[in-house]
N, C-alpha and C positions, 0 to 999 in steps of 0.2 A: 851623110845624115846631118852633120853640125850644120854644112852650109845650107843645105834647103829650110833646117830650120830658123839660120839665120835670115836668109830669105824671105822666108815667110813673117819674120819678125819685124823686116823693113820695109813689108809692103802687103797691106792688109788685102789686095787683091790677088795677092800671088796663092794661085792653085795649082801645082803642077799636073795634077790630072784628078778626074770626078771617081770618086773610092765609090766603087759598086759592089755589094754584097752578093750572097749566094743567088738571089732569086734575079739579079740585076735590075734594083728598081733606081728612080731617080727619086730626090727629095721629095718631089709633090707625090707619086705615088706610095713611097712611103709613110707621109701623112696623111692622106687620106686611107690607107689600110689599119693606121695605128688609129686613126680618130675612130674609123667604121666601129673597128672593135670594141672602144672602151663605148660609143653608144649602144651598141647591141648589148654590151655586160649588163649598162646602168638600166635599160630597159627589160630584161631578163630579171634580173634580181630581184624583183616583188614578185614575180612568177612563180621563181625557186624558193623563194622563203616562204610564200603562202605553201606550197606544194610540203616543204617540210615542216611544217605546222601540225598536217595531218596527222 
């Protein structure tokens, strides 16, 4: 652990492998999943507050 993180300290390109999560997405996939959602929130949200107005 010390050494790769020393590694990584000496050389800003050093990745030793792409860390994939549960669903296994890459960067871009994961940003555009996180973007989709918070515009669907921000577009939703005057929907649901007039709705709870009622």
């Amino acid at each position: 652990m010390l050494a790769s993180s020393y590694d990584a300290l000496q050389n800003p390109n050093y990745f030793p492998e792409e860390k994939l999560g549960d669903f296994n997405l890459n960067n871009f996939q994961d940003g555009v999943l996180s973007s989709t959602f918070m515009v669907g929130l921000l577009v939703a949200s005057p929907i649901f507050a007039s709705l709870a107005k009622r």
